[in-house]
C-alpha positions as CSV (number, residue, x, y, z in Angstrom):
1,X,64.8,72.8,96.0
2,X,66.7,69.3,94.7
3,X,70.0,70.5,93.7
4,X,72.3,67.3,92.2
5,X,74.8,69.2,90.0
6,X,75.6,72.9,89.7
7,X,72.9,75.2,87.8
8,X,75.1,78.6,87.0
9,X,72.6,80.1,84.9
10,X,71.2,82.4,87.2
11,X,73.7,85.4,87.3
12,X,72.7,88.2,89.5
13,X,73.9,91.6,88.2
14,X,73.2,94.8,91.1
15,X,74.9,98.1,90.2
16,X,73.6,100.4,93.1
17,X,72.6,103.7,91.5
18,X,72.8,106.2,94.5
19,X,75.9,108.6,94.9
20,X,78.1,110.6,92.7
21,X,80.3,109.1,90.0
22,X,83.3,109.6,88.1
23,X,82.9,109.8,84.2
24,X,81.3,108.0,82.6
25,X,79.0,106.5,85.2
26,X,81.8,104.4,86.7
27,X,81.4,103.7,90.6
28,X,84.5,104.5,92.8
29,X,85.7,102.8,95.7
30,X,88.1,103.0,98.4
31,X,90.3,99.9,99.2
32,X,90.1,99.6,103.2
33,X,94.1,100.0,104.4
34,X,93.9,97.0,106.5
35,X,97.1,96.3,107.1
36,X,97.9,100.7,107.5
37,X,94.6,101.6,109.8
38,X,95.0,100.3,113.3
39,X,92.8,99.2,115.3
40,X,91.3,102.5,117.1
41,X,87.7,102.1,116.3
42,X,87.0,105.7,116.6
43,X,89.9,106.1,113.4
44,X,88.2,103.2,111.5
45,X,85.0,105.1,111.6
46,X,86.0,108.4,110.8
47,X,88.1,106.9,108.0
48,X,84.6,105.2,106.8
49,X,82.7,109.1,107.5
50,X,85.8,110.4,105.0
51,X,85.1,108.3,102.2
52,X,81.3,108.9,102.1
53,X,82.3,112.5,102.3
54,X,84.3,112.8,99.9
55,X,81.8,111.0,97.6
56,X,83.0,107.0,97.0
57,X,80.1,104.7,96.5
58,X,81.6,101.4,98.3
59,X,84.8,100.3,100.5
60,X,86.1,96.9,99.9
61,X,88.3,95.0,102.7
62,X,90.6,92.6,101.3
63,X,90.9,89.1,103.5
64,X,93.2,86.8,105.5
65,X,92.1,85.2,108.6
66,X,95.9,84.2,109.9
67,X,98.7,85.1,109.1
68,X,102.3,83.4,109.3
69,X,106.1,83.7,110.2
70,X,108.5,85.1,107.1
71,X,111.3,83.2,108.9
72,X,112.3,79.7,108.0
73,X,109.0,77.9,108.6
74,X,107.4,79.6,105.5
75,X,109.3,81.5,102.9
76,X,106.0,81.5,100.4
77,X,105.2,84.8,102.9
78,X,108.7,86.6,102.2
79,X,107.1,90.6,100.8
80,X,103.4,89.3,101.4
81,X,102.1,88.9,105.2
82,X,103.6,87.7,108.8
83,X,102.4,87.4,112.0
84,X,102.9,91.3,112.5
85,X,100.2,92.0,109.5
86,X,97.1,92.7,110.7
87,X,93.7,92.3,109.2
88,X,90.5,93.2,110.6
89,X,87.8,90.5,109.9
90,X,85.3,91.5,106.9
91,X,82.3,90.4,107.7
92,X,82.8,91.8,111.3
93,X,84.3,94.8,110.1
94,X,81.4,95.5,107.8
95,X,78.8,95.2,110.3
96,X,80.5,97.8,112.5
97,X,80.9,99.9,109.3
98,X,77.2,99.4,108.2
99,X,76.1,101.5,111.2
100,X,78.8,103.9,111.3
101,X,78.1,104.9,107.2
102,X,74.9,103.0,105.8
103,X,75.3,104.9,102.9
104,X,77.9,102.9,101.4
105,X,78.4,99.9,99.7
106,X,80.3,97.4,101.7
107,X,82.4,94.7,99.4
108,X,84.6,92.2,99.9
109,X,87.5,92.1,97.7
110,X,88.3,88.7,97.4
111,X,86.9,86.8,100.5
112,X,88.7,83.5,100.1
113,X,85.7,81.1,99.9
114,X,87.2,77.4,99.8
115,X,89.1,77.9,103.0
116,X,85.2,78.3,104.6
117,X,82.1,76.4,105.4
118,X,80.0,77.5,102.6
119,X,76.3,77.6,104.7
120,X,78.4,80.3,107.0
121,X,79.4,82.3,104.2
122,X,75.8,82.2,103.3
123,X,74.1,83.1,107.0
124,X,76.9,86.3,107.3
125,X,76.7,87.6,104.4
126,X,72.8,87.6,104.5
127,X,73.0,89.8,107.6
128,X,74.9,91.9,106.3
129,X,72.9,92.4,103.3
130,X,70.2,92.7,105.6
131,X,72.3,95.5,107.5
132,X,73.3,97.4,104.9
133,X,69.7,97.8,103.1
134,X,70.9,95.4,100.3
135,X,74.2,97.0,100.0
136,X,76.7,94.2,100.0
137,X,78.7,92.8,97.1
138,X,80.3,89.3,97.6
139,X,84.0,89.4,96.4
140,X,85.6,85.5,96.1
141,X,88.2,83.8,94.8
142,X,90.2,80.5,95.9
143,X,93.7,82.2,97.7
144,X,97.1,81.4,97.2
145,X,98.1,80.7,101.1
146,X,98.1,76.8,102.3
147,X,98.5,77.8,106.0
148,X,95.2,78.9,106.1
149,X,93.8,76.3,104.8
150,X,95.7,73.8,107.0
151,X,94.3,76.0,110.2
152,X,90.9,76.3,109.2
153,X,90.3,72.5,108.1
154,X,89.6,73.0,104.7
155,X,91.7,71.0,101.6
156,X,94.0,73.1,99.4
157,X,94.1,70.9,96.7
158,X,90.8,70.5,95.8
159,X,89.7,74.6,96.1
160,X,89.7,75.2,92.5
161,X,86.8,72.4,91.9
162,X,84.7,73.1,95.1
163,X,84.7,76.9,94.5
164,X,81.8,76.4,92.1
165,X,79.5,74.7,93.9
166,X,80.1,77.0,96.6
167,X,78.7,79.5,94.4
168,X,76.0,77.5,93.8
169,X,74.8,76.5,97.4
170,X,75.4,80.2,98.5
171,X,72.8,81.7,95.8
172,X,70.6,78.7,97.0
173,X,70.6,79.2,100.1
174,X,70.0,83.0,99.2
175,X,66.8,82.5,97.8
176,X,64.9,79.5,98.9
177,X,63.9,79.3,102.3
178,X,64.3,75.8,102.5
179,X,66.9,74.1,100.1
180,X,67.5,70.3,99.5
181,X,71.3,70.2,98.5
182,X,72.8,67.2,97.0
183,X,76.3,67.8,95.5
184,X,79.7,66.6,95.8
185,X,80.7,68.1,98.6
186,X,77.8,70.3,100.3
187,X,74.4,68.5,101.6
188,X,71.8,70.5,102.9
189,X,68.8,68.5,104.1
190,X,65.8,70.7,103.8
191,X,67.1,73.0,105.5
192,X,67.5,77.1,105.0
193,X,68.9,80.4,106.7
194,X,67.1,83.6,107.9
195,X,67.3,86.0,107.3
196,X,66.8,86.2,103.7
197,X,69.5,88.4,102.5
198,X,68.0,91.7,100.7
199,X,68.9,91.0,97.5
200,X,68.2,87.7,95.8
201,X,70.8,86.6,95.2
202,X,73.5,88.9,96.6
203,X,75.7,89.6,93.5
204,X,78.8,87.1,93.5
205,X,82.0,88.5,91.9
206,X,85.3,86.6,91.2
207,X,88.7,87.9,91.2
208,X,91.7,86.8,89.7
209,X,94.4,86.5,86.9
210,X,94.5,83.1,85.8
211,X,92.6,82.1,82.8
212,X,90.4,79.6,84.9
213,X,89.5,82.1,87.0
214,X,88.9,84.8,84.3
215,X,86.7,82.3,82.7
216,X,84.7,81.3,85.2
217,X,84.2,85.1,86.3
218,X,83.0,85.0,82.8
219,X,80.3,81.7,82.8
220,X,78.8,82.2,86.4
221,X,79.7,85.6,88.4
222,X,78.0,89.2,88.3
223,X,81.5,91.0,88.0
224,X,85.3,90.6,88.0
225,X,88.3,91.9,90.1
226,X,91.3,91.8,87.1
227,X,94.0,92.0,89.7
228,X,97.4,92.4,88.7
229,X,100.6,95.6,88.8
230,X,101.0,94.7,84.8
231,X,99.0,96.3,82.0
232,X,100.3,93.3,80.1
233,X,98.7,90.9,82.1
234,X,95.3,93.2,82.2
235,X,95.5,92.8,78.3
236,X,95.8,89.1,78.4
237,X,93.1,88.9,81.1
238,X,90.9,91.3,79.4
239,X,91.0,89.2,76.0
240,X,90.1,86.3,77.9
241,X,87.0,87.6,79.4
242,X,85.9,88.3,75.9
243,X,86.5,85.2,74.3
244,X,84.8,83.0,77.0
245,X,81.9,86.4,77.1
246,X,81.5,85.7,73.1
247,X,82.0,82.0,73.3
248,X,79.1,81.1,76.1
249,X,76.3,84.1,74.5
250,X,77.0,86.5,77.3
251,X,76.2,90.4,76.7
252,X,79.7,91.9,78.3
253,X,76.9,94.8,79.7
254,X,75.9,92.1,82.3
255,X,79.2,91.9,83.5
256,X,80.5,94.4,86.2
257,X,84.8,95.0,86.1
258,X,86.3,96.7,88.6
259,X,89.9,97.1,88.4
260,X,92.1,99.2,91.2
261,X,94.2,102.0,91.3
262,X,97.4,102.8,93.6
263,X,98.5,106.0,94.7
264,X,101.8,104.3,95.8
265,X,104.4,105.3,93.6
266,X,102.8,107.3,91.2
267,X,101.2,110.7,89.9
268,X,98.2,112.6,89.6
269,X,98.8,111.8,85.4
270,X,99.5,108.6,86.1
271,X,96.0,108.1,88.0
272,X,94.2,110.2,85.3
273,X,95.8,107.7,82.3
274,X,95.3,105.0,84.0
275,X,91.5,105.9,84.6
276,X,91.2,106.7,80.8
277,X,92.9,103.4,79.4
278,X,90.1,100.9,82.7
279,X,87.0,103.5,81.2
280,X,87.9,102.7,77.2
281,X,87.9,99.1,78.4
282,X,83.9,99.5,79.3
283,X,84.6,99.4,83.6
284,X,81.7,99.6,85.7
285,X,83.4,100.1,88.7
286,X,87.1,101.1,90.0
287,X,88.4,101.3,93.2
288,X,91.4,103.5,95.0
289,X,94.1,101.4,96.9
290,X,96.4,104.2,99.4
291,X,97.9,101.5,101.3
292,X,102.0,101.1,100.4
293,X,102.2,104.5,99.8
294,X,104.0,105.4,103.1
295,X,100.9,107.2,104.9
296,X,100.6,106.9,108.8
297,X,97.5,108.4,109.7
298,X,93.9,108.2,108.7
299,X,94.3,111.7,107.5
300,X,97.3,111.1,105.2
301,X,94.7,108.0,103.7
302,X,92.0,110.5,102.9
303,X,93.8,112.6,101.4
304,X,95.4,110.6,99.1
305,X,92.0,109.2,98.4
306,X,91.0,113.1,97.8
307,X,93.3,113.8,94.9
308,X,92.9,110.7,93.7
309,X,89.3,111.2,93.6
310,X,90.0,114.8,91.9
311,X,92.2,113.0,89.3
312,X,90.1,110.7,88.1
313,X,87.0,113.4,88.1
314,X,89.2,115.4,85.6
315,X,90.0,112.4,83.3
């Protein structure tokens, strides 16, 4: 395969069809707690047993590889992450978690792709595919945190415009054995991984708020994360995905959205209105974050899951 500049056109769209779902045949999710969970392996998997149990379709692990201090050195991390913050590895993570409950859909939720070799992305992710019986769903999107760039060799500046050729090598390297690659920034001299992921390609999905991002979620993903606290910003978001939907040809039913829910701060109503306003929006997918709400025990996170689950169900 002779690659010279991108060729987006082929889309994957995969909405896994096993499970129970809330109305209106929208998949639920449970955000991992990451930074609430620990690192007791024995807790991680019976946090994983809980979910399937109580009849979510997919985890998703959000990602950072480092993390840095709040004091002086960088004050861009005041209320985000420090070096106390911890973050289990997603692609690791999912492998233990594809043995411990293979019925779930494992997704990352935004792996940040520019900060990584893309042929790596490529080879893990495949595995896992291959681990989960086709189960995986590739969450990406270009970060916001320099430092991790600056440790893992990549360029900040220049994320943005090598993010979609990224794309474009990954689902090339997904299916072709051997690839010929010549872009801007990746080369691949015939030359291919194995093993083949599953699904060909695995289903790319971008997350974000700014308009760039919206838009290209639009052009050349399977689905978008609209992540933001504001239902002002979701309304802004939301209209852009339609314009650039209507203005490239694209049926919106191709496109997966899966927005999020926190229990933090908020009621059983709350959940059940907010659930109503993502479903009249046409969501494929929405997932249940319990992390900020205060809970100290895997127990505490399951249950919130539970009634939030119950919520939602009674929409």
């Amino acid at each position: 395969m002779d690659v010279n500049v991108p060729h987006h056109e082929e889309v994957s769209v995969s909405f896994p069809t096993s499970g129970a779902r809330a109305q209106g045949g929208v998949r639920l999710g449970a955000v991992f707690p990451q930074t609430e969970i620990g690192n007791d392996r024995e807790e991680i998997a019976r946090y994983a047993r809980g979910v399937r149990e109580l009849g979510y379709q997919h985890i998703l692990a959000y990602d950072h590889v480092l993390g840095g201090s709040q004091a002086a050195h960088h004050p861009k991390l005041v209320n985000r992450y420090d070096e106390t913050t911890p973050f289990h590895e997603v692609m690791v993570l999912f492998g233990y978690l594809a043995a411990v409950t293979p019925e779930l859909e494992m997704v990352t939720g935004v792996l940040v792709l520019p900060q990584r070799q893309t042929a790596l992305v490529a080879k893990q992710a495949a595995t896992l595919d291959v681990l989960t019986a086709g189960k995986t769903r590739l969450g990406v999107g270009i970060g916001w945190n320099d430092i991790e760039y600056l440790a893992l060799g990549q360029p900040f500046g220049n994320r943005a415009r090598r993010y979609e050729e990224q794309i474009d090598v990954l689902r090339a390297l997904w299916t072709n054995d051997i690839v010929e690659y010549n872009g801007r920034w990746h080369t691949i001299d015939q030359a291919g991984i194995q093993p083949q992921p599953i699904q060909q390609p695995i289903p790319i999905w971008i997350g974000g708020t700014a308009e760039a991002a919206v838009r290209r979620a639009a052009r050349i993903a399977a689905g978008f994360f609209p992540n933001s606290a504001s239902f002002e910003v979701y309304e802004r978001v939301l209209g852009d995905l339609r314009d650039e939907l209507d203005r490239i040809g694209r049926d919106p039913a191709t496109l997966g959205i899966e927005p999020r829910i926190s229990v933090a701060k908020s009621t059983a109503a709350d959940w059940k209105r907010a659930f109503s306003w993502w479903q009249a929006q046409g969501i494929t997918h929405l997932t249940v974050n319990t992390m900020g709400a205060g809970f100290r025990s895997v127990d505490e996170h399951l249950d919130g899951l539970a009634r939030a689950f119950d919520a939602i169900a009674r929409a």
